[in-house]
N, C-alpha and C positions, 0 to 999 in steps of 0.2 A: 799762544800766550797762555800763558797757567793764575792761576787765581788763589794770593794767599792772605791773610793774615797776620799785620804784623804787629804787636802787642811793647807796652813798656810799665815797668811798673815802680822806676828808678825813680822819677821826677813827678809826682803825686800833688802837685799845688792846683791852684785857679788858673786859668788859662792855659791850660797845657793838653797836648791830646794824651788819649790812654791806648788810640787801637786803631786802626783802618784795614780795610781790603781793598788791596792794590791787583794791577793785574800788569805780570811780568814775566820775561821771559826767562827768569832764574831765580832760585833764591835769594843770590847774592845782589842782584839788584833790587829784589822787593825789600831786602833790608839795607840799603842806602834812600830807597824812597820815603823821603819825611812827609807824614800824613797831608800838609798841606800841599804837594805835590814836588815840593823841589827832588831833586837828586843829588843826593849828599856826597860831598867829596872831602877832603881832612879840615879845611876852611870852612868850610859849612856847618860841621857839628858842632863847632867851638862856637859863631856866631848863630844856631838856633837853638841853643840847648838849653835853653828857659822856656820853650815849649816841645823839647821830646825828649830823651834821653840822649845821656854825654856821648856815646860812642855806638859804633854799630854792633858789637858782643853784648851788648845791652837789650837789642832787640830783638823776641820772642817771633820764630816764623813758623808757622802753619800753611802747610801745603793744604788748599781746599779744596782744587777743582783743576777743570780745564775751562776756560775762557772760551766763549764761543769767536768763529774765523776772521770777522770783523771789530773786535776789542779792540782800540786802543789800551798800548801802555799806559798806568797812572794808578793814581788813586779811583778808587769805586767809591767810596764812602768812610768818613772817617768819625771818630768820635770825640769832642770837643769839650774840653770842664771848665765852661766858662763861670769867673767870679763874681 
């Protein structure tokens, strides 16, 4: 499991996240993981996108690490701008 980073800076209101670190086994799936944990599929961004960005080319991935051997999949931590 690898540990990234995934950033948005499209959708900038109150209640919206800006960034979490996910831990995944690929890029392509840390950036369908929406900060509060779902797992984005084409239905999903169109009904969460009042709190993260429209689409997944939207969102900013940074590889940060490797995840130690017991990690669950998911979010680690994310960051929330509540109004």
């Amino acid at each position: 499991m690898k540990l990234y980073l995934i950033e948005q800076n499209e959708n900038v209101n109150y209640d919206t996240y800006d960034s979490a670190v996910v831990a995944a086994p690929d890029e392509h799936t840390a950036r369908h993981t929406h900060p509060n944990g779902y797992d984005m599929n084409a239905d999903e961004w169109t009904r969460r996108y009042s709190s993260w960005c429209s689409s997944p080319d939207k969102v900013k991935v940074t590889f940060i690490g490797e995840a130690m051997p017991d990690v669950v999949r998911g979010v680690i931590c994310a960051s929330f701008n509540a109004g």
